[in-house]
C-alpha positions, 0 to 999 in steps of 0.5 A, spaced: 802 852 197 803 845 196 806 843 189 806 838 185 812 834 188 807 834 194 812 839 198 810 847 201 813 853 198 812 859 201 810 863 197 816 870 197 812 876 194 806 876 199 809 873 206 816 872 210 816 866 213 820 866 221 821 858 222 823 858 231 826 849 231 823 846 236 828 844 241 833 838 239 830 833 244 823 835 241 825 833 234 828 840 232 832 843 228 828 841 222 821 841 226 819 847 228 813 853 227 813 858 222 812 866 224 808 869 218 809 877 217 804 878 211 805 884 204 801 887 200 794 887 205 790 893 205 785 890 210 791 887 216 797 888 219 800 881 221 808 881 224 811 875 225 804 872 227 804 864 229 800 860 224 799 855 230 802 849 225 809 846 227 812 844 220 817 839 217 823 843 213 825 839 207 832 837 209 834 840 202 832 846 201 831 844 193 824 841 190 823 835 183 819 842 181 824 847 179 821 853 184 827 855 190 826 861 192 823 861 199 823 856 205 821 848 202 817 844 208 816 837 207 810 836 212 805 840 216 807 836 222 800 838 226 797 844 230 802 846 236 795 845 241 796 839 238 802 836 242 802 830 246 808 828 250 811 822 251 812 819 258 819 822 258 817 828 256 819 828 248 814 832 243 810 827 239 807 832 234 799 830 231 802 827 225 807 822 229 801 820 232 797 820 227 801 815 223 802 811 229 795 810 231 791 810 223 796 803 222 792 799 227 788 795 223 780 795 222 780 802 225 773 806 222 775 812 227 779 814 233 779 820 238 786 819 242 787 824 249 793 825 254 790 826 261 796 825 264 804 825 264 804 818 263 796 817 262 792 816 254 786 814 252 784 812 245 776 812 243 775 807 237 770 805 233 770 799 230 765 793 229 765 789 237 768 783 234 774 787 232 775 791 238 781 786 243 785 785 237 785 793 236 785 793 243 792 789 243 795 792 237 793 799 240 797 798 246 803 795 243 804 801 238 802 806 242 807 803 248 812 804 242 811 811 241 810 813 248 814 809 252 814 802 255 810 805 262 805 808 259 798 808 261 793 806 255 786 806 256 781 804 250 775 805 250 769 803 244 765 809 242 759 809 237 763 815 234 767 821 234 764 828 236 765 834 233 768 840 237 763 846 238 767 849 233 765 843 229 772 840 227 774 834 229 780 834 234 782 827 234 789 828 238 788 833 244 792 834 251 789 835 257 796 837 259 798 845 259 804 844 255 809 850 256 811 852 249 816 855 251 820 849 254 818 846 247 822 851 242 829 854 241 829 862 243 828 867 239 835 868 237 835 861 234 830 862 229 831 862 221 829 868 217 827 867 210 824 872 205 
């Protein structure tokens, strides 16, 4: 649940929450993915079940809102299937990206892709006239993020297409990422109850 100082708490009476770090080259120990084994449902049994979101703890384990009890996270870092990797191989999470990208100015919208190791494309749609600058402002920052030897490839598209499953995924990998060479194993995990 999200309070009103803008941090998740778990809520403690209805779950527990697993937190698995991410390995420290990827960004852990404080972003990780939470394992939630739910209480008092009648209907399903979920044990130490993978949500598919990797979060940011809060560094302090205190929030402005009064509420301790539980593990306090300061962000949702995105979705695992999400991940897209630097040309080094580092985890960069959908928010990572995200910040980076929707900085770029006079951006309407943008699908960004990994196809390869050291290969990305960004979908944009802007006004044409617009198009160089942010083709120009897309290389830099994203060379930034990802390494000065990254491919980037920009592309102008009229809009961005939904999913089949009608959800919009702006950042995706080509790539099959192996998770486990992204996470701790299982004897680094944090339990929270």
């Amino acid at each position: 649940m999200e309070c009103e100082a803008g941090k998740f708490h778990q809520n403690i009476d209805f779950c527990r929450v697993d937190f698995q770090p991410l390995k420290k080259e990827h960004g852990g120990p404080l972003i990780g993915r939470i394992l939630v084994t739910v209480f008092q449902n009648p209907w399903t049994a979920l044990i130490r079940f993978d949500v598919g979101d990797l979060v940011h703890i809060a560094e302090h384990q205190t929030c402005s809102c009064g509420r301790k009890q539980g593990l306090i996270l300061s962000a949702i870092e995105g979705r695992t299937m999400n991940v897209t990797l630097t040309t080094n191989g580092i985890a960069v999470t959908q928010r990572m990206a995200d910040e980076v990208i929707s900085g770029i100015d006079n951006l309407e919208e943008y699908k960004f892709v990994q196809t390869g190791p050291k290969t990305y494309d960004l979908f944009v749609v802007c006004k044409t006239s617009l198009f160089p600058d942010i083709t120009q402002q897309a290389h830099h920052v994203l060379k930034q993020l990802y390494g000065q030897n990254a491919i980037i490839t920009v592309r102008q598209i009229d809009a961005v297409a939904s999913e089949v499953s009608g959800k919009y995924r702006i950042i995706a990998s080509e790539l099959e990422i192996d998770e486990e060479t992204l996470f701790e194993n299982s004897n680094t995990q944090k339990s929270v109850q």
